[in-house]
PQR file of N, CA, C, O and H, with PARSE charges and radii, in Angstrom:
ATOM      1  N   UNK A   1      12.916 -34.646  72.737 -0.4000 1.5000
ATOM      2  CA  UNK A   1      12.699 -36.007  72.262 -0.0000 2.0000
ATOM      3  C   UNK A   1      11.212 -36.308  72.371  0.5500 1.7000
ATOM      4  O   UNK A   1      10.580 -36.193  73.421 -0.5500 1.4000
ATOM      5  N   UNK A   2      10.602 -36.777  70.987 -0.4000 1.5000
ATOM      6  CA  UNK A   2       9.478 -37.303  71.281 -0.0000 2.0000
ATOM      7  C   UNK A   2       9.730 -38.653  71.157  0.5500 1.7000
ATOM      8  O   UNK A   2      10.646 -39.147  70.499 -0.5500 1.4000
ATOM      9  H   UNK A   2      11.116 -36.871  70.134  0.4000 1.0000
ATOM     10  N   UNK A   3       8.417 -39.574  72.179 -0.4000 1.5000
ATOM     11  CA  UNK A   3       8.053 -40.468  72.112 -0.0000 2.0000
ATOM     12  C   UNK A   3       6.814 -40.677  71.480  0.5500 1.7000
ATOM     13  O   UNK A   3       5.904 -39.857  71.358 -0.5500 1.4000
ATOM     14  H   UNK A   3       7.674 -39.173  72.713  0.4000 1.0000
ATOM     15  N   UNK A   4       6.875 -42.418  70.897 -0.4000 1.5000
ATOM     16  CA  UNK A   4       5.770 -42.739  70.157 -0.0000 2.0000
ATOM     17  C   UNK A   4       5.294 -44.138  70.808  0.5500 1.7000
ATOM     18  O   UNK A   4       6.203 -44.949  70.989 -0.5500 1.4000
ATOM     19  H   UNK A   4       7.614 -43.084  70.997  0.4000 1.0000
ATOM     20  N   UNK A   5       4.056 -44.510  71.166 -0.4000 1.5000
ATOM     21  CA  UNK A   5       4.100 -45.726  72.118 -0.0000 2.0000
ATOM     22  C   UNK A   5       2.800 -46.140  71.478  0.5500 1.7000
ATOM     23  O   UNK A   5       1.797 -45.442  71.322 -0.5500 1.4000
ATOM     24  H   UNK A   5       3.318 -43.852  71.019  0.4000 1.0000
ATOM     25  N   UNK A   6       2.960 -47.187  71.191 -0.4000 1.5000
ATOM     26  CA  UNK A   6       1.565 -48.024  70.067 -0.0000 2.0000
ATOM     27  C   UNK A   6       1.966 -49.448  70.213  0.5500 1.7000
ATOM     28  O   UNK A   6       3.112 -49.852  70.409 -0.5500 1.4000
ATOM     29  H   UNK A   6       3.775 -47.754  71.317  0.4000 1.0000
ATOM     30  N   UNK A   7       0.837 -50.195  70.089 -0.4000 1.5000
ATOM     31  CA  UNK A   7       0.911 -51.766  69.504 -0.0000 2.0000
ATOM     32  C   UNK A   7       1.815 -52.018  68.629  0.5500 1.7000
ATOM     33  O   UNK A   7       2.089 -51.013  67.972 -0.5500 1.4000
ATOM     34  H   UNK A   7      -0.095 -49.867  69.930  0.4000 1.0000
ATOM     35  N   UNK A   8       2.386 -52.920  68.346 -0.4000 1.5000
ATOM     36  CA  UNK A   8       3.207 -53.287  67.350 -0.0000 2.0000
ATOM     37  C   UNK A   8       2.280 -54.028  66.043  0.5500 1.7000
ATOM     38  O   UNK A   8       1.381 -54.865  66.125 -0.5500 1.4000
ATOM     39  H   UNK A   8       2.164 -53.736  68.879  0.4000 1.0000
ATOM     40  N   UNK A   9       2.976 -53.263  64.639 -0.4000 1.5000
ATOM     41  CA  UNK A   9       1.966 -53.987  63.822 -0.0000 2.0000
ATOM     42  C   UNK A   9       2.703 -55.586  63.636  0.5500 1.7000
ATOM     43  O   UNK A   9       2.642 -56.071  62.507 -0.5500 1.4000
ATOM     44  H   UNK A   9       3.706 -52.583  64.572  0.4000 1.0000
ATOM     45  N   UNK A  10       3.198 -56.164  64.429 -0.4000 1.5000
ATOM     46  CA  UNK A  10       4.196 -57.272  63.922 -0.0000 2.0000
ATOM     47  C   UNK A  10       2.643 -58.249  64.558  0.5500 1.7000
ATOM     48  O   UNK A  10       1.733 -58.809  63.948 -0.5500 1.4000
ATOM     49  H   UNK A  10       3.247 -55.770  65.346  0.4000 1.0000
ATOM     50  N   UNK A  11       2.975 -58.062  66.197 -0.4000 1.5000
ATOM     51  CA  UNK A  11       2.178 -58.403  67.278 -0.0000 2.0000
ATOM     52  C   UNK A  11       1.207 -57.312  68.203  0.5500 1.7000
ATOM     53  O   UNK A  11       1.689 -56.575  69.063 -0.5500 1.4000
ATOM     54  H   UNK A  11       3.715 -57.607  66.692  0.4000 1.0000
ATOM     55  N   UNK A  12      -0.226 -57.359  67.857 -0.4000 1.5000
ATOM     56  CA  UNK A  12      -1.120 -56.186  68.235 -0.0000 2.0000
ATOM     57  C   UNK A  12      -1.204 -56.715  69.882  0.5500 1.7000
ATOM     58  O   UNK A  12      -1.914 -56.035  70.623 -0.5500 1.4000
ATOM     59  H   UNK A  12      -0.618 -57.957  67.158  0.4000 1.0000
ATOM     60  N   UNK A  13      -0.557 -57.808  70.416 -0.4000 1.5000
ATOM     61  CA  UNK A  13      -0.564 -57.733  71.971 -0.0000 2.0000
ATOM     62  C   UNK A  13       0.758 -57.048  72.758  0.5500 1.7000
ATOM     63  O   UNK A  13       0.960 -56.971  73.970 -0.5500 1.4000
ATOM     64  H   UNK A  13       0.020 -58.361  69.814  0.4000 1.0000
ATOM     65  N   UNK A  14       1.515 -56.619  71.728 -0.4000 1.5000
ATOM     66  CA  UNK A  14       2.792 -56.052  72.310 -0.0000 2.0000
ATOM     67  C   UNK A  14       2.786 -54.507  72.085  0.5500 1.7000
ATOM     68  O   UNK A  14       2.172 -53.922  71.193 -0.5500 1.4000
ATOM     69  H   UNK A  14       1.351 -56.681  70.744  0.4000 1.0000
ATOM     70  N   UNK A  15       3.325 -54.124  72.743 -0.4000 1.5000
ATOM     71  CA  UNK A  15       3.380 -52.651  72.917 -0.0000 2.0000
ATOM     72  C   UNK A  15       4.443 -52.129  72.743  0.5500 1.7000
ATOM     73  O   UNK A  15       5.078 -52.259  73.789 -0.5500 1.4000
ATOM     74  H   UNK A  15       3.823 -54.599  73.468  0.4000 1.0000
ATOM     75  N   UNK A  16       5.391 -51.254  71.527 -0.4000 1.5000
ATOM     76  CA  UNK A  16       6.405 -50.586  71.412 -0.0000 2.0000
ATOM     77  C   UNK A  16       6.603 -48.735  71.748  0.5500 1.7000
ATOM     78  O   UNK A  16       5.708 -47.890  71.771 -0.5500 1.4000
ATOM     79  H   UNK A  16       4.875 -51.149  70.677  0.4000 1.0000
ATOM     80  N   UNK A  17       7.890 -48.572  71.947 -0.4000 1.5000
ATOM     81  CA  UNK A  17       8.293 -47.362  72.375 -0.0000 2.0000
ATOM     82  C   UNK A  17       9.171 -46.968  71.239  0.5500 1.7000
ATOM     83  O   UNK A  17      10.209 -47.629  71.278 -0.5500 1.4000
ATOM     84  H   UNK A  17       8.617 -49.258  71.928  0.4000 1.0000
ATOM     85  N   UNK A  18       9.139 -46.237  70.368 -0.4000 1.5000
ATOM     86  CA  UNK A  18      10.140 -45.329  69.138 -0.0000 2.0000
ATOM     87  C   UNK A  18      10.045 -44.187  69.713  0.5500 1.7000
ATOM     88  O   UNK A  18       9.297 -43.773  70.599 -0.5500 1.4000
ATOM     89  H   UNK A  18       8.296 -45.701  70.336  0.4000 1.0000
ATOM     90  N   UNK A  19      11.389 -43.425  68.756 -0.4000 1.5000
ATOM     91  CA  UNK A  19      11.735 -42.228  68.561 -0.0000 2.0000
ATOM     92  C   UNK A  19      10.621 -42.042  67.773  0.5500 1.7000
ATOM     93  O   UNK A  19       9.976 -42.930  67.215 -0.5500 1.4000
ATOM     94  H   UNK A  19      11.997 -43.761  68.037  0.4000 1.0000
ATOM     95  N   UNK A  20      10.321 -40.293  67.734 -0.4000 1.5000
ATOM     96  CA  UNK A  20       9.455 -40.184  66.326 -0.0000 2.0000
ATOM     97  C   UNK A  20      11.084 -39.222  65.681  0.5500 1.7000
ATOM     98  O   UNK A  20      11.657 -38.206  66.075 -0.5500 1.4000
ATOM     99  H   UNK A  20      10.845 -39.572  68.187  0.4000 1.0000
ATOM    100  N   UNK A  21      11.272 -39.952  64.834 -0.4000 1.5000
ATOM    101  CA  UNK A  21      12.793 -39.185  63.494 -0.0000 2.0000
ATOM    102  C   UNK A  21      11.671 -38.172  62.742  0.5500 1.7000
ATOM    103  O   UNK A  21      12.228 -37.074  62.744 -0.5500 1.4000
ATOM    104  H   UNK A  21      10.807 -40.777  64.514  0.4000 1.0000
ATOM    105  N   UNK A  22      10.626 -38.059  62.234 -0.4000 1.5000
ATOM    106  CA  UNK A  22      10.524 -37.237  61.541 -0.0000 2.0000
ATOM    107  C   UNK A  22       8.655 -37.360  60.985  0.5500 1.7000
ATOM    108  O   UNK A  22       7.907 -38.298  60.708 -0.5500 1.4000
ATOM    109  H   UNK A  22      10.174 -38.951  62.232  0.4000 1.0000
ATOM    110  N   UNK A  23       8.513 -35.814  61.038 -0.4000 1.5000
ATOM    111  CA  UNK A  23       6.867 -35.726  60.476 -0.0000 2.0000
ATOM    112  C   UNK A  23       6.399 -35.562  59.021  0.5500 1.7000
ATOM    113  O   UNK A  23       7.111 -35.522  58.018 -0.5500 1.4000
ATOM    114  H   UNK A  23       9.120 -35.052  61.263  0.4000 1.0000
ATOM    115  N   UNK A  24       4.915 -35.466  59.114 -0.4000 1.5000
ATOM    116  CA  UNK A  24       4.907 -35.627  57.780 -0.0000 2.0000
ATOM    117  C   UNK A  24       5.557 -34.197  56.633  0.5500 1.7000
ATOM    118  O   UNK A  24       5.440 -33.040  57.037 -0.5500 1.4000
ATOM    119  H   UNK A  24       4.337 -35.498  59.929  0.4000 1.0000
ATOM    120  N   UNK A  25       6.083 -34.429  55.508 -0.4000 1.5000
ATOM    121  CA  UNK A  25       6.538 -33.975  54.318 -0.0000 2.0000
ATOM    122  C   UNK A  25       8.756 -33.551  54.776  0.5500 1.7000
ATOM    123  O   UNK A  25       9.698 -33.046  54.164 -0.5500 1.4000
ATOM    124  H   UNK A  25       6.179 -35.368  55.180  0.4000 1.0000
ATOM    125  N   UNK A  26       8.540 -34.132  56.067 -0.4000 1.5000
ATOM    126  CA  UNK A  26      10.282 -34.169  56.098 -0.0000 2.0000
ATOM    127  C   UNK A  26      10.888 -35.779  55.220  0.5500 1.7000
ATOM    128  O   UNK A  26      10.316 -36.840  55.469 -0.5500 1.4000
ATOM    129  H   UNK A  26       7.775 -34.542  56.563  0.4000 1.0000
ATOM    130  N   UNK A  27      11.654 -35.740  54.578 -0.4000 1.5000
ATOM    131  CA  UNK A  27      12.463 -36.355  54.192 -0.0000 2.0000
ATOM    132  C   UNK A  27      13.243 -37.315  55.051  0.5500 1.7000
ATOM    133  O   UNK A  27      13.844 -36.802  55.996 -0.5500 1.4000
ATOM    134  H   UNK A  27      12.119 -34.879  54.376  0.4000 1.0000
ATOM    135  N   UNK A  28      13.346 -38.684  54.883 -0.4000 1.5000
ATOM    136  CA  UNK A  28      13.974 -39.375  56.070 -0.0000 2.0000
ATOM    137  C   UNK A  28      15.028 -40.138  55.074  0.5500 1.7000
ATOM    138  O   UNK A  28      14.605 -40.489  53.972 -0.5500 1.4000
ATOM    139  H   UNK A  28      12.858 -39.100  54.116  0.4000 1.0000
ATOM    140  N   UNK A  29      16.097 -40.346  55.355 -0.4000 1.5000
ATOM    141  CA  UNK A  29      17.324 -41.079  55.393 -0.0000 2.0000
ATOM    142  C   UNK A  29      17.032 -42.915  56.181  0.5500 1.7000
ATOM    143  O   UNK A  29      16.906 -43.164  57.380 -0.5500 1.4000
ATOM    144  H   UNK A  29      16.440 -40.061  56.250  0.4000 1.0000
ATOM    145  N   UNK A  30      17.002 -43.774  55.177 -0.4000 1.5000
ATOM    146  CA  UNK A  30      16.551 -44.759  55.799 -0.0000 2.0000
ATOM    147  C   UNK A  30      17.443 -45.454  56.004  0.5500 1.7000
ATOM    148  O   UNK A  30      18.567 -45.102  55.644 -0.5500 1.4000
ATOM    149  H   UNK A  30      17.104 -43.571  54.203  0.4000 1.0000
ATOM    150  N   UNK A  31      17.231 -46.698  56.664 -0.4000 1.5000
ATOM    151  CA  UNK A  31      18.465 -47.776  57.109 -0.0000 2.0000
ATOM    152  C   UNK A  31      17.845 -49.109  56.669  0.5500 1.7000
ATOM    153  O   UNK A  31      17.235 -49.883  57.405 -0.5500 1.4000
ATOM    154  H   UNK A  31      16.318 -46.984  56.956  0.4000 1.0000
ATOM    155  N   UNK A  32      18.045 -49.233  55.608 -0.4000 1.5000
ATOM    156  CA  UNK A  32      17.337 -51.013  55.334 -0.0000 2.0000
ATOM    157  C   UNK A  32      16.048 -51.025  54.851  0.5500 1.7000
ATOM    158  O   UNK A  32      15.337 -52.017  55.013 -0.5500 1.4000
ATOM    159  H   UNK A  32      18.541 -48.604  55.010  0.4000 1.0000
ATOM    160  N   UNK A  33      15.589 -49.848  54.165 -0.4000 1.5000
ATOM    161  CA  UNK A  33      14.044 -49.843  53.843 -0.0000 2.0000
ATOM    162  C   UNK A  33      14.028 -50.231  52.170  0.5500 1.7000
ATOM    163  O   UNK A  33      15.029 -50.175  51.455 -0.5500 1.4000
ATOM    164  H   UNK A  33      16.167 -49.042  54.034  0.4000 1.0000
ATOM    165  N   UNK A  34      12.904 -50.564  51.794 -0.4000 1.5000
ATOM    166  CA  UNK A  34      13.273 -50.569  50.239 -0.0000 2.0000
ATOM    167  C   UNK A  34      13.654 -49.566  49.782  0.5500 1.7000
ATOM    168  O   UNK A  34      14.464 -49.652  48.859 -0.5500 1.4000
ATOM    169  H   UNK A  34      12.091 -50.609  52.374  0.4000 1.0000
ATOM    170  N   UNK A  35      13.233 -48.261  50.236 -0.4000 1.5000
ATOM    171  CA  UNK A  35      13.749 -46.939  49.536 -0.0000 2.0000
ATOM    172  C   UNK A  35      14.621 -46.084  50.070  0.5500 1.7000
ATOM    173  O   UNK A  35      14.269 -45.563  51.128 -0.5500 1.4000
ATOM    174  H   UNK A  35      12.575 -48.192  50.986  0.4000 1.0000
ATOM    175  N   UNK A  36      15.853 -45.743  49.552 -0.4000 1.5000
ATOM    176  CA  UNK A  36      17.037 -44.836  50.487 -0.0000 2.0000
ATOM    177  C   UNK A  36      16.397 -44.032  50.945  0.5500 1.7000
ATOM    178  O   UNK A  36      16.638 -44.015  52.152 -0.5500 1.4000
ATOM    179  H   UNK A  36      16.139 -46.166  48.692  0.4000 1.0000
ATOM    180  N   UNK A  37      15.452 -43.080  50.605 -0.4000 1.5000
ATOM    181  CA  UNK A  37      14.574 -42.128  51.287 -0.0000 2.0000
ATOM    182  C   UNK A  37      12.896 -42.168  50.754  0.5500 1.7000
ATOM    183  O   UNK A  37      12.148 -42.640  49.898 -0.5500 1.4000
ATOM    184  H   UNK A  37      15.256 -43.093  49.624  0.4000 1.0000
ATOM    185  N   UNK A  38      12.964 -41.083  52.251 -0.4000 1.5000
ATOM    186  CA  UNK A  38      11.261 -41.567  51.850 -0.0000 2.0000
ATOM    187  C   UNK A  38      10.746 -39.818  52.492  0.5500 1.7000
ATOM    188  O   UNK A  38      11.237 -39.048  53.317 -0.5500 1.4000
ATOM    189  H   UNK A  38      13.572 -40.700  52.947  0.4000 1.0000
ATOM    190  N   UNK A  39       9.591 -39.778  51.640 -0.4000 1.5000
ATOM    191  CA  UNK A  39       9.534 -38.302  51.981 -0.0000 2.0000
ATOM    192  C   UNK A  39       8.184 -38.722  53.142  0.5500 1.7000
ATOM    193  O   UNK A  39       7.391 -39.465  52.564 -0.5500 1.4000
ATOM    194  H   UNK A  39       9.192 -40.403  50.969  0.4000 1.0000
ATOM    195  N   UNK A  40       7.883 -38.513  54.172 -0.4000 1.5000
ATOM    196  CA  UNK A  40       6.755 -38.656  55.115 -0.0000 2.0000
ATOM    197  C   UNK A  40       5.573 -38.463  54.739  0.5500 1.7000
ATOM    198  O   UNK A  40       5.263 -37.288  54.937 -0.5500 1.4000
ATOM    199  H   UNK A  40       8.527 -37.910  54.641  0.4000 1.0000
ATOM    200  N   UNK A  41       4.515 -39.237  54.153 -0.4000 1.5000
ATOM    201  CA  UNK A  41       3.327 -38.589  54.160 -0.0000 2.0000
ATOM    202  C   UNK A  41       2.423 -37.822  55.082  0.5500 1.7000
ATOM    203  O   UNK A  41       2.602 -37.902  56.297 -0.5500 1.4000
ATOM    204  H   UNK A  41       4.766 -40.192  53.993  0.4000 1.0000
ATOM    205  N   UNK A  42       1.208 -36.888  54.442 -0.4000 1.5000
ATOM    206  CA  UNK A  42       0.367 -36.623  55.218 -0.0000 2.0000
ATOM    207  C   UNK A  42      -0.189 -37.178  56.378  0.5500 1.7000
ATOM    208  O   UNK A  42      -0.433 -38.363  56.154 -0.5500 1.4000
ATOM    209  H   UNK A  42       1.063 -36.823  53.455  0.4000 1.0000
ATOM    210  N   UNK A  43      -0.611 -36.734  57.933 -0.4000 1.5000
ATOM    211  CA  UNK A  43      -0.475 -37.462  58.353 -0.0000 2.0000
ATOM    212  C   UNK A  43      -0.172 -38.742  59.487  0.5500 1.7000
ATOM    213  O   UNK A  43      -0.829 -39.298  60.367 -0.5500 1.4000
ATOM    214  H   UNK A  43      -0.413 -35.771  58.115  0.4000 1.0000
ATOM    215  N   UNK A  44       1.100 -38.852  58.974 -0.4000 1.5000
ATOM    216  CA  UNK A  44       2.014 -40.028  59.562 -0.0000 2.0000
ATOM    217  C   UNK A  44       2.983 -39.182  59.665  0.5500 1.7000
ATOM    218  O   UNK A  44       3.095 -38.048  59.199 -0.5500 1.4000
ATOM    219  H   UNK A  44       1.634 -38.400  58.259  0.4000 1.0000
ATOM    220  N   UNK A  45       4.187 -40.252  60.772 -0.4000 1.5000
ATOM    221  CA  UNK A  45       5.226 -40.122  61.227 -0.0000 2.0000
ATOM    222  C   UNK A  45       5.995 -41.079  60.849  0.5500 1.7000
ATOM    223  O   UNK A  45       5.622 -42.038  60.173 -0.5500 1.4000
ATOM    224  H   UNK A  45       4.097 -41.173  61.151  0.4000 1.0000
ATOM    225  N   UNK A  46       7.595 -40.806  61.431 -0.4000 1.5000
ATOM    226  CA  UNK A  46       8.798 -42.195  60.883 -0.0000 2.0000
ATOM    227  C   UNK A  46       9.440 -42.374  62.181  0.5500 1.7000
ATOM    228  O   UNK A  46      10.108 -41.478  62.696 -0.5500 1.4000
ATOM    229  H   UNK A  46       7.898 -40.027  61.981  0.4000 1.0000
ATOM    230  N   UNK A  47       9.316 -43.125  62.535 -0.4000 1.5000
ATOM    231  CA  UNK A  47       9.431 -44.180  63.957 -0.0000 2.0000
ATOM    232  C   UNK A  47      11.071 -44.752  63.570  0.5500 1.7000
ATOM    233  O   UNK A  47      11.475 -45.204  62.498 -0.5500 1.4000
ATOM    234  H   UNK A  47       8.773 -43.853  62.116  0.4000 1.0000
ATOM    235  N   UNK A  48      11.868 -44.527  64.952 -0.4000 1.5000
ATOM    236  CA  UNK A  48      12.903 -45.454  64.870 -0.0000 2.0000
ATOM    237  C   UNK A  48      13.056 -46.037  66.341  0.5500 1.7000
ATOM    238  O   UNK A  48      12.720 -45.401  67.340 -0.5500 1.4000
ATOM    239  H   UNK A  48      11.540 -44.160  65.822  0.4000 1.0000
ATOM    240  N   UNK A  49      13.505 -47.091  66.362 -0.4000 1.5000
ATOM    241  CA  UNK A  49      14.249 -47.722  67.613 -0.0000 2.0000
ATOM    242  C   UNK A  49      15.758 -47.447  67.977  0.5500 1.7000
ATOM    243  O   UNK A  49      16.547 -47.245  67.054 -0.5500 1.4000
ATOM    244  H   UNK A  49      13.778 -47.608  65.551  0.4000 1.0000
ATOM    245  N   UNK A  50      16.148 -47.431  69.156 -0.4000 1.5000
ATOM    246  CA  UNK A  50      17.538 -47.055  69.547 -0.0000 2.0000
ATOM    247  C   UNK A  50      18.620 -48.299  68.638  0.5500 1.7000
ATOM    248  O   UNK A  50      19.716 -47.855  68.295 -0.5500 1.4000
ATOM    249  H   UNK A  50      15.507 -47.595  69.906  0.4000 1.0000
ATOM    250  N   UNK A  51      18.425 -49.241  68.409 -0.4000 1.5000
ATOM    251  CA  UNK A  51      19.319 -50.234  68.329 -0.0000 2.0000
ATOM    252  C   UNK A  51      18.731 -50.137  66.325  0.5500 1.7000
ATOM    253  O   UNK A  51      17.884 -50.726  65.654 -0.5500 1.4000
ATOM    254  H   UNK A  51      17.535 -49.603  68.688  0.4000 1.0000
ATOM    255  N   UNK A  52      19.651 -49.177  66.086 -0.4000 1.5000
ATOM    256  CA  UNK A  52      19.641 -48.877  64.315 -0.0000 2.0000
ATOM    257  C   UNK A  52      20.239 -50.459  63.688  0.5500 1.7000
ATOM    258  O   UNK A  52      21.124 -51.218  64.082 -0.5500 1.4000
ATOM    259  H   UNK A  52      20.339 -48.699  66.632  0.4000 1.0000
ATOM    260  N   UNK A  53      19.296 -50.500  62.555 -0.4000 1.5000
ATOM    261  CA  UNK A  53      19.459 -52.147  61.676 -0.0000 2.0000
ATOM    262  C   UNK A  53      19.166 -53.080  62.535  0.5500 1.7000
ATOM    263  O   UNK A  53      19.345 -54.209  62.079 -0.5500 1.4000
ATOM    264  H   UNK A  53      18.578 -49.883  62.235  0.4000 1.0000
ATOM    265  N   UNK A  54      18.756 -53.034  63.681 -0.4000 1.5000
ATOM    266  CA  UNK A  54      18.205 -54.619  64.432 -0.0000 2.0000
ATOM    267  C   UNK A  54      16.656 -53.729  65.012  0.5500 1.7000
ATOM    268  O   UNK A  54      16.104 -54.498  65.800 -0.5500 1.4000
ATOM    269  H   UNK A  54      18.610 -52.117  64.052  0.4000 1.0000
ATOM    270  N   UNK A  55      16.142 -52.913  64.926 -0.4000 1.5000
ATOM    271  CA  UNK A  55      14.810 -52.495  65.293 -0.0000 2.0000
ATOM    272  C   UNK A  55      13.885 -52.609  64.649  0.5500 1.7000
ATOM    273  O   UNK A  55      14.096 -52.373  63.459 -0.5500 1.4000
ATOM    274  H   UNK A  55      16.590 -52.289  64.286  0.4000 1.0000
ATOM    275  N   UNK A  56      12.234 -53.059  65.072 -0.4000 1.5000
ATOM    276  CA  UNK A  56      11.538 -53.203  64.345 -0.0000 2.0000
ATOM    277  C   UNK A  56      10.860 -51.872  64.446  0.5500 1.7000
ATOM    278  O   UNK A  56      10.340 -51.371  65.443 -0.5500 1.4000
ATOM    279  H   UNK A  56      12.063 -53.251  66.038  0.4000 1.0000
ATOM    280  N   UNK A  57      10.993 -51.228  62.830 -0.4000 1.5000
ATOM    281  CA  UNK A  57      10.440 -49.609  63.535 -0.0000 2.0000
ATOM    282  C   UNK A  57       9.918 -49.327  62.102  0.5500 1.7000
ATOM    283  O   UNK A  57       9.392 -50.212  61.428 -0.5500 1.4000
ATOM    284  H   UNK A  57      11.416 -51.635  62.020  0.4000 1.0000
ATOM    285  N   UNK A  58      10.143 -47.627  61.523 -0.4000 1.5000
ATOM    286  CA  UNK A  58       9.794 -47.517  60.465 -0.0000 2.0000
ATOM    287  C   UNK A  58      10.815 -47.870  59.167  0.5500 1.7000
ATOM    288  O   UNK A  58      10.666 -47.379  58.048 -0.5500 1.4000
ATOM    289  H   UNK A  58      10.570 -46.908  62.071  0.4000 1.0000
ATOM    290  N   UNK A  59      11.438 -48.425  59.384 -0.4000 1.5000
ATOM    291  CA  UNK A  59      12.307 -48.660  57.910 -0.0000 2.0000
ATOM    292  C   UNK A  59      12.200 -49.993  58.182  0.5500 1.7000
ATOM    293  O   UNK A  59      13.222 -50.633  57.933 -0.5500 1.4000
ATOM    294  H   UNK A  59      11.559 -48.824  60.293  0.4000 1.0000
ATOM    295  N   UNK A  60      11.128 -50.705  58.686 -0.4000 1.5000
ATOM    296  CA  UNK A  60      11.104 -52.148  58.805 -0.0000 2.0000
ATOM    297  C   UNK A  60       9.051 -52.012  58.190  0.5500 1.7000
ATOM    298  O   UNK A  60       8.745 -52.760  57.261 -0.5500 1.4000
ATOM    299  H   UNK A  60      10.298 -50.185  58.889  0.4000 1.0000
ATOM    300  N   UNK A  61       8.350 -51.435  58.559 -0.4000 1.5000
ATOM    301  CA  UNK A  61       7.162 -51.254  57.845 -0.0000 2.0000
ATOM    302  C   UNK A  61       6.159 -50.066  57.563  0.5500 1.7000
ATOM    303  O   UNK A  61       4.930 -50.022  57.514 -0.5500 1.4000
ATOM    304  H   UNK A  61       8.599 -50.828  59.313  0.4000 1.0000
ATOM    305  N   UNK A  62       7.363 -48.917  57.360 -0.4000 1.5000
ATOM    306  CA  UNK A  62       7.430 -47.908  56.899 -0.0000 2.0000
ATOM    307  C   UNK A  62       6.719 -46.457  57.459  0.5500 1.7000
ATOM    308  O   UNK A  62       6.934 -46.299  58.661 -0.5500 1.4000
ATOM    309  H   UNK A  62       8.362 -48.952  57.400  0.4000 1.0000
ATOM    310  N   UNK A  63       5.924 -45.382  56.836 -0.4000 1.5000
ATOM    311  CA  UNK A  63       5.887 -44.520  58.163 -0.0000 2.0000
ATOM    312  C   UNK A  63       4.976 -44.981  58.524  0.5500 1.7000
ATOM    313  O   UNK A  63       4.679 -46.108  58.128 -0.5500 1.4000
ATOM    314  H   UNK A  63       5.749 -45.511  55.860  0.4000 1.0000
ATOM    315  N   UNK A  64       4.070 -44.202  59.531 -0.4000 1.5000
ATOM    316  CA  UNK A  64       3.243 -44.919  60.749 -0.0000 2.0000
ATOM    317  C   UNK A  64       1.787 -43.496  60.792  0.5500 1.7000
ATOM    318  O   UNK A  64       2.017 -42.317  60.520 -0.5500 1.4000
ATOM    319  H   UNK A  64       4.311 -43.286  59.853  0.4000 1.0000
ATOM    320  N   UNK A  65       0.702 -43.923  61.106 -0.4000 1.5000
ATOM    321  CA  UNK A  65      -0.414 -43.010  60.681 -0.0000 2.0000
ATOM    322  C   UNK A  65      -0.353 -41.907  62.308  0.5500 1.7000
ATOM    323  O   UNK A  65      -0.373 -42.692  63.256 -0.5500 1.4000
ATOM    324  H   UNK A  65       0.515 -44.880  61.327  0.4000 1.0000
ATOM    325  N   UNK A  66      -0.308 -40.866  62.669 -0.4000 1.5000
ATOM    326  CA  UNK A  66      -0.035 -40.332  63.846 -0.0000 2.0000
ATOM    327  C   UNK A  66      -1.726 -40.603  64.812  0.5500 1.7000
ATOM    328  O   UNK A  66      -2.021 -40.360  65.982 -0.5500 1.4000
ATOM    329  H   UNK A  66      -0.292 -40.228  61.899  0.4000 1.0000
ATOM    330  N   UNK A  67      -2.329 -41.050  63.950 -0.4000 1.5000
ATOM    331  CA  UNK A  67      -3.574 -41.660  65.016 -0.0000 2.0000
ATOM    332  C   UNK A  67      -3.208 -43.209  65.484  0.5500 1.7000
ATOM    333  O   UNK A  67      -3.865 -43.816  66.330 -0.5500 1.4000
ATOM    334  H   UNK A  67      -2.089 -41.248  62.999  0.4000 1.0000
ATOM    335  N   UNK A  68      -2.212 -43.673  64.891 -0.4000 1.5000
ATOM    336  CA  UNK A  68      -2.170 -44.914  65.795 -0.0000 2.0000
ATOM    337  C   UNK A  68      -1.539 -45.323  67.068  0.5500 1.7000
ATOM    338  O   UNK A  68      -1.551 -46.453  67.556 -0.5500 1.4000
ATOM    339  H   UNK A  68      -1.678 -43.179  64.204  0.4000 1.0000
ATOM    340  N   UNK A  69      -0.875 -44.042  67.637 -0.4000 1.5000
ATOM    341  CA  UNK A  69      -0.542 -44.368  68.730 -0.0000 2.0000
ATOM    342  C   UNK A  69      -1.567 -44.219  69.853  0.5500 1.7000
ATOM    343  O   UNK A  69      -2.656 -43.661  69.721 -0.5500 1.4000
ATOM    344  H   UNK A  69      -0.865 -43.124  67.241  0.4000 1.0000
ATOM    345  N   UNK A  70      -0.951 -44.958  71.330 -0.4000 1.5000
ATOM    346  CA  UNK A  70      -1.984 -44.987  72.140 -0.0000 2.0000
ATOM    347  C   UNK A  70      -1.310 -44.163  73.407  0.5500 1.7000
ATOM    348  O   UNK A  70      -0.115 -43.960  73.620 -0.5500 1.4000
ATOM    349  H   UNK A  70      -0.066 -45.411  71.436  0.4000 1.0000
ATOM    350  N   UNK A  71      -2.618 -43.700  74.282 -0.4000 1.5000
ATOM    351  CA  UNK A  71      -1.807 -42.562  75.104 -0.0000 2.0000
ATOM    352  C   UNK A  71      -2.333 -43.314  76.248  0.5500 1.7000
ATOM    353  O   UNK A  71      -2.071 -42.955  77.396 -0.5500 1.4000
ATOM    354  H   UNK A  71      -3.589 -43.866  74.109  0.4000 1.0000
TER
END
């Protein structure tokens, strides 16, 4: 299991914890995104939260650049 731990782009004073589901050029299966799938760009990663359809993660503002997390 990886973890992904970054600011939230909602609120840059809050700090979130995701799954990383998938890297760049894998194919992701989304839950509520505009697009049923999304292929990962260069890159970035696809972030999910444990609590699927109520998480603010990547099928809420899509994949995520792998330099934005913070260590």
């Amino acid at each position: 299991i990886t973890l992904f731990y970054s600011r939230s782009p909602k609120n840059p004073e809050q700090k979130i914890i995701k799954r990383v589901i998938a890297l760049e050029g894998d194919i992701v299966k989304t839950i509520g995104h505009k697009n049923r799938y999304v292929k990962v760009p260069r890159g970035h990663i696809w972030v999910e939260g444990d609590h699927h359809g109520h998480s603010f993660d990547s099928n809420s503002f899509g994949p995520v650049s792998h330099l934005v997390s913070c260590y």
